[in-house]
C-alpha positions as CSV (number, residue, x, y, z in Angstrom):
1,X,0.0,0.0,0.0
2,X,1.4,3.2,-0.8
3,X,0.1,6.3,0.1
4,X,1.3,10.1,-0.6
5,X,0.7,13.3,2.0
6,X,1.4,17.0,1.4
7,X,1.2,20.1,3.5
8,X,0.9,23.2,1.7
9,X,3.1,26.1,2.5
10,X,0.5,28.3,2.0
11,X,-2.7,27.0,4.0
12,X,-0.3,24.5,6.1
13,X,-3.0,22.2,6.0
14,X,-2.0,18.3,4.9
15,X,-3.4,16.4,2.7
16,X,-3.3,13.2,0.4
17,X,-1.9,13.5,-3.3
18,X,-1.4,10.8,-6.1
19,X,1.9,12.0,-7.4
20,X,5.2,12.3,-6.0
21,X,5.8,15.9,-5.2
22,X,8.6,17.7,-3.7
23,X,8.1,18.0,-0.4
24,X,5.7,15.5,0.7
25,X,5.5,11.8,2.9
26,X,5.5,8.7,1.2
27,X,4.1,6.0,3.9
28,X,4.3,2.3,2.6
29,X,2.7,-0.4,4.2
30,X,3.7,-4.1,3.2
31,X,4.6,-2.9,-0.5
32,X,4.8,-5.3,-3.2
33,X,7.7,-5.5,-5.5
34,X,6.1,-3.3,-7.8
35,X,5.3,-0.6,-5.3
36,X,9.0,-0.5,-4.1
37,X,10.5,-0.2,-7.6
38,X,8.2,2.7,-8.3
39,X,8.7,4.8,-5.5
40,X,12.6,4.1,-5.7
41,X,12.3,5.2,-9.8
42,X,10.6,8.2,-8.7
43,X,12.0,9.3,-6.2
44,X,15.5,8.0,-7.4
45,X,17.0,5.9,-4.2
46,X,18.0,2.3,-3.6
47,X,15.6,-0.2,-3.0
48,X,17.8,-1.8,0.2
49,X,16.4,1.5,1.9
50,X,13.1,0.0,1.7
51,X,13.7,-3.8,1.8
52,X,16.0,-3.3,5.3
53,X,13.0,-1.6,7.0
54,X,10.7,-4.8,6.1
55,X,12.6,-7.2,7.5
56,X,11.0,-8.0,10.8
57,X,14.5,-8.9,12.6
58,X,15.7,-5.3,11.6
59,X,17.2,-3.7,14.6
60,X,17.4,-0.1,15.0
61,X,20.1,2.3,13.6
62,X,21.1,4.8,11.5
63,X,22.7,4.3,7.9
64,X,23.6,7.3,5.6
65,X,24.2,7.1,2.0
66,X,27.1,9.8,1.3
67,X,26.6,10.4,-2.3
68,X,23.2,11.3,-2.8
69,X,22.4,12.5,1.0
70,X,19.8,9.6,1.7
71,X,19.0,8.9,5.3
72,X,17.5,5.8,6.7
73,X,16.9,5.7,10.0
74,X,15.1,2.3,11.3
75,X,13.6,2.2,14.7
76,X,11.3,-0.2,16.7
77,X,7.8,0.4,16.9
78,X,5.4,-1.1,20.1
79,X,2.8,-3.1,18.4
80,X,-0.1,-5.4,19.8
81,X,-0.7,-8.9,17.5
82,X,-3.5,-11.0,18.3
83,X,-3.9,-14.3,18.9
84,X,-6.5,-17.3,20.0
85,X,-6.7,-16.5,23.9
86,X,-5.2,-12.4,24.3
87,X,-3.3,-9.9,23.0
88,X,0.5,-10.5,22.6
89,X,2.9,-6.9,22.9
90,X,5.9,-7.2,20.7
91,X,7.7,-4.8,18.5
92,X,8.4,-4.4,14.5
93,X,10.9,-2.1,12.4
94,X,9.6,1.2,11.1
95,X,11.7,3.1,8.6
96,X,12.0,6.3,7.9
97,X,13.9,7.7,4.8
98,X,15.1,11.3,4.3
99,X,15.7,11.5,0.5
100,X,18.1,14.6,0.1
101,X,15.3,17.6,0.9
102,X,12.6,16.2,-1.7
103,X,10.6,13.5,0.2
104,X,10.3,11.7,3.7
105,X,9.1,8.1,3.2
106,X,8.3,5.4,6.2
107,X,8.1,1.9,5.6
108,X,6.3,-0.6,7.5
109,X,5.4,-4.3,7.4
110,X,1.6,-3.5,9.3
111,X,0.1,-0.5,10.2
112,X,0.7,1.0,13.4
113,X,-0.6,3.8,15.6
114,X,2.3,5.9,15.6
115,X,1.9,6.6,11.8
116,X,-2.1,6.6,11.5
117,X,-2.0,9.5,14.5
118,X,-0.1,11.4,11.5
119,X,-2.2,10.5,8.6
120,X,-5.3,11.1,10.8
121,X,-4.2,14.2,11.7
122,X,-4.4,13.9,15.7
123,X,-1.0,15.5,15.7
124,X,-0.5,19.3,15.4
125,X,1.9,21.5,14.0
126,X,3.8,19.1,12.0
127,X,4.3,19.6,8.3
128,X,5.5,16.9,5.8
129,X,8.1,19.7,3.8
130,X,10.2,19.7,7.7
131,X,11.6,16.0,7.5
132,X,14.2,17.1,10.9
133,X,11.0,17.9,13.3
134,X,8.6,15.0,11.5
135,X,11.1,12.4,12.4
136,X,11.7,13.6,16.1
137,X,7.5,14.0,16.1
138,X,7.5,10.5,15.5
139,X,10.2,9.8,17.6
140,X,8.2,11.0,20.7
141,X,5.1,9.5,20.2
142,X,6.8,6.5,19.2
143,X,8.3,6.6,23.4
144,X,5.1,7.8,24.7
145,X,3.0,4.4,22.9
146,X,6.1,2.2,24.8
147,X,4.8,3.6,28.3
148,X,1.0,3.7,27.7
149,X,1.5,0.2,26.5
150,X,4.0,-0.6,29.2
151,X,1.0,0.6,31.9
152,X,-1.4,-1.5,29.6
153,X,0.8,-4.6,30.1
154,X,1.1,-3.8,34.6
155,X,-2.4,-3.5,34.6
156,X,-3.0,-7.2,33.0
157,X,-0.5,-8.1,35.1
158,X,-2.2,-7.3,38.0
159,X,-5.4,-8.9,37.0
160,X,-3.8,-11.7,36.1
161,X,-2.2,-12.2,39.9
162,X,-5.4,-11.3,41.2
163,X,-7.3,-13.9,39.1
164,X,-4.3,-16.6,40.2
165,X,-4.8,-15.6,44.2
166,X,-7.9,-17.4,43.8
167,X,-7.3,-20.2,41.4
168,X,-3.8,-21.3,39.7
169,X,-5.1,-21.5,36.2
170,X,-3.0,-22.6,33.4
171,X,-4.5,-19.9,31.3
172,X,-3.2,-16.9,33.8
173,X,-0.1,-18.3,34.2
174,X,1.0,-18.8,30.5
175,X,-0.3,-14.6,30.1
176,X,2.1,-13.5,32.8
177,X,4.5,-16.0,30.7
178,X,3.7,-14.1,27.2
179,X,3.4,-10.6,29.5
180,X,7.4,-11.2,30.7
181,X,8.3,-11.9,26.9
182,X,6.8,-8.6,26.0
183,X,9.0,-6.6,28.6
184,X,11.7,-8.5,27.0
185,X,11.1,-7.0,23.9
186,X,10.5,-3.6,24.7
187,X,13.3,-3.4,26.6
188,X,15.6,-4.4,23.9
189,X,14.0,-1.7,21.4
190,X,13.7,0.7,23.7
191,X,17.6,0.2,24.3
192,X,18.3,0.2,20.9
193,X,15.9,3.1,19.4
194,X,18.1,5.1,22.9
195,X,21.1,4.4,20.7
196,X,19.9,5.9,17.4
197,X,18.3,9.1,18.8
198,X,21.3,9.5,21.2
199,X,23.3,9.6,17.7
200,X,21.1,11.4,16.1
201,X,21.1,14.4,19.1
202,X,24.9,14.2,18.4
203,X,24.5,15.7,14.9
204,X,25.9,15.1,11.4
205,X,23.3,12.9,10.8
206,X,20.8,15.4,10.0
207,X,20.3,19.2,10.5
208,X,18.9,19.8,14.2
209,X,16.7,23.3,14.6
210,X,17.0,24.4,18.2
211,X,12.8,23.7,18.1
212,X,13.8,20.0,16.6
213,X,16.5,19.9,19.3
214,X,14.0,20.3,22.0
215,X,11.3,17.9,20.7
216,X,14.6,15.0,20.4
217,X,15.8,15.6,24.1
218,X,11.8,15.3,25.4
219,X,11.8,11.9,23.1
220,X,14.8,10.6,24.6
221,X,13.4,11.4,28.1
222,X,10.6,9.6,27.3
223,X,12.2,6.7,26.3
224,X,14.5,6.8,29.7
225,X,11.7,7.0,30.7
226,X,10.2,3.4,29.3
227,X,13.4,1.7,29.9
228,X,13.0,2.3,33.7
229,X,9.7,1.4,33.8
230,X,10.5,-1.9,31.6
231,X,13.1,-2.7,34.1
232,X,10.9,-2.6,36.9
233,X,7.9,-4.0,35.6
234,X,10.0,-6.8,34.3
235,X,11.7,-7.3,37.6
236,X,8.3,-7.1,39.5
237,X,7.3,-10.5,36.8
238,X,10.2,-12.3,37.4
239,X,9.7,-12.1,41.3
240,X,5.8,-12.9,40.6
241,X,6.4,-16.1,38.5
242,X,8.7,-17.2,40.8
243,X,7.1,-16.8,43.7
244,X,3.7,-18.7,42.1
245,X,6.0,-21.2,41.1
246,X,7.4,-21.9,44.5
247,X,3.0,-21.8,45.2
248,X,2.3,-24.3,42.7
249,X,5.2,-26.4,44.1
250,X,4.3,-25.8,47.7
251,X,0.3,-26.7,46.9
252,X,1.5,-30.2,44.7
253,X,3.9,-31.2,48.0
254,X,0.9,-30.7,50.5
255,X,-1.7,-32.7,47.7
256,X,0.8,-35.3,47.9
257,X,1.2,-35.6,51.7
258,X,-3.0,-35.5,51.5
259,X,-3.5,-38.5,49.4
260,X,-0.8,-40.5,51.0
261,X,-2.0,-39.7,54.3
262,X,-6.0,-40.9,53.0
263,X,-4.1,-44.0,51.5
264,X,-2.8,-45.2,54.9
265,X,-5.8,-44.6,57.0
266,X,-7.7,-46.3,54.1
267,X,-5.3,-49.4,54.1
268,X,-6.4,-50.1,58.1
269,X,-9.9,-51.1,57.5
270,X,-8.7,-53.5,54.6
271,X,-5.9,-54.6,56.8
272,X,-8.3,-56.1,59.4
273,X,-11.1,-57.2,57.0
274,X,-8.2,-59.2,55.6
275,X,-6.8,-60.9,58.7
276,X,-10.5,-62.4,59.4
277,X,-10.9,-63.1,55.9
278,X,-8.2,-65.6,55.8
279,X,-9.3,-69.5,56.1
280,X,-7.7,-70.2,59.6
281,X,-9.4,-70.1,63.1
282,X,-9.4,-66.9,64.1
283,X,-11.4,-65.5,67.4
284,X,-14.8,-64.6,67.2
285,X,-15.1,-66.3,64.1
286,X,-18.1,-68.2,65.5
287,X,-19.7,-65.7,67.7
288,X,-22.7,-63.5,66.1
289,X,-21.0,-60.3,67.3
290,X,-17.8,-61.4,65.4
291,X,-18.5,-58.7,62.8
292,X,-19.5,-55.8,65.4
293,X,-16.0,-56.2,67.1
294,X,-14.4,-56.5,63.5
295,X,-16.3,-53.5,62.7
296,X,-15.5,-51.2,65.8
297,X,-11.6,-52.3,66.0
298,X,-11.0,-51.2,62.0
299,X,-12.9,-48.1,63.5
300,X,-10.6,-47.6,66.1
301,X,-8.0,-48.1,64.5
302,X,-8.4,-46.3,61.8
303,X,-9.3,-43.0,64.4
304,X,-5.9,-43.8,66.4
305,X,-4.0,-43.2,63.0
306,X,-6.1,-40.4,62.2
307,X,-5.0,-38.5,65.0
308,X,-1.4,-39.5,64.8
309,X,-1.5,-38.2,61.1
310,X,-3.1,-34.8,62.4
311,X,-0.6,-34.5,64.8
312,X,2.1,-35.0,62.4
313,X,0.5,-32.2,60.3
314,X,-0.2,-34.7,57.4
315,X,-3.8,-33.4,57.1
């Protein structure tokens, strides 16, 4: 899918074109090999620009293509997927391509809500023509979807625990499972996109305006921001599935002691129904009362080691 966006100089206001005009965002999403050889004929780049961004094991950097000026910058976007039973949190590659000062292309393998806020409009004060303060726009809101999604992913947490506290379902435990793997991946892309914006504020890379400059520091705040959060949430996990497996342990040990405790008080009355059972003379085996006294000996019995059991806390 390829799809075109202009602001006009004069009315500032964005909006969607068929041609490829100076000055305006190309946004791709999953292109086909015919799409990607016509926006790289047009707008005269290499197609590995656009290829590297769709691989989904892309990591983030920075790569700069001295001779005509063409940036790529690739960093990783928070994405939810969904499956059978919940939604899984993971990440994908977004790319964004400064093309000289003609065009700013992204490239994506799905759509995200970092790049429909843009096309919808929800953000202000961007224009497609300033490629330096789109990509740190993006930038931003890219951190600030990492911590709403990061407080998205504590709160199921917590219902999750709370749902466990009063029955150890297989279902809740495998989502704090797939939970922990998300915090694993956002904390590697956070880590990495740091890396590429902390470049990036360095210079050389691409002109910073002291009103660009200001909107990369917030996005790098933000993200310091994620990572610490990341960290803790993922260290509050780790202690949680521990301790629930220590539970679940703790729970099997004292079903265990439970059955084998009912299997030896059990065995008694078989024990003595046995003994008269056999064909020997036995007492009582004449007298009419011979199964009363059977009877109330298993009963005995079977109390005595009852209460010994009790005592030994195997109940």
């Amino acid at each position: 899918m390829i799809k075109i966006y202009n602001t006009d100089i004069n009315t500032n206001k964005m909006e969607e074109i068929k041609e490829f005009k100076k000055g305006s965002w190309i946004h791709l999403v999953n292109p086909s090999e015919i799409e990607i050889k016509k926006v790289c004929e047009s707008v005269c780049i290499q197609e590995e620009f656009i290829r590297d961004a769709l691989d989904f094991e892309e990591k983030a950097r920075i790569d700069q293509e001295e001779d005509d000026g063409t940036i790529l910058f690739v960093v990783d976007v928070p994405i939810i997927e969904k499956n059978e039973e919940n939604d899984v949190y993971t990440t994908m590659p977004l790319g964004m391509i400064v093309v000289r000062d003609d065009f700013f292309i992204t490239v994506s393998l799905r759509k995200n809500k970092i790049i429909e806020d843009f096309a919808k409009r929800k953000i202000k004060d961007f224009q497609t023509y300033k490629k330096s303060k789109l990509i740190f726009q993006i930038l931003y809101l890219n951190s600030s979807y990492y911590l709403a999604y990061l407080k998205q992913i504590n709160k199921e947490t917590e219902i999750a625990e709370y749902i466990l506290k009063n029955s150890m379902k297989n279902k809740e435990l495998l989502k704090l499972l797939s939970l922990e793997k998300s915090l694993v991946y956002f904390t590697t892309s956070l880590k990495s996109n740091e890396l590429v914006m902390e470049r990036t504020l360095r210079g050389k890379i691409i002109k910073l305006y002291d009103e660009d400059e200001d909107i990369l520091e917030d996005a790098i705040t933000e993200n310091k921001q994620a990572i610490e959060m990341a960290k803790i949430y993922s260290d509050i996990l780790n202690g949680t599935m521990d301790a629930y497996a220590s539970i679940i342990s703790n729970n099997l040990n004292g079903v265990m002691k439970f059955l084998t405790s009912i299997t030896i008080v059990l065995a008694i009355p078989t024990m003595v129904s046995s003994f008269w059972g056999m064909n020997v003379n036995l007492p009582l085996q004449d007298s009419k009362f011979g199964f009363l006294v059977m009877l109330g000996i298993s009963i005995i019995l079977t109390l005595v080691v009852t209460w010994w059991l009790k005592r030994k806390d195997m109940f």
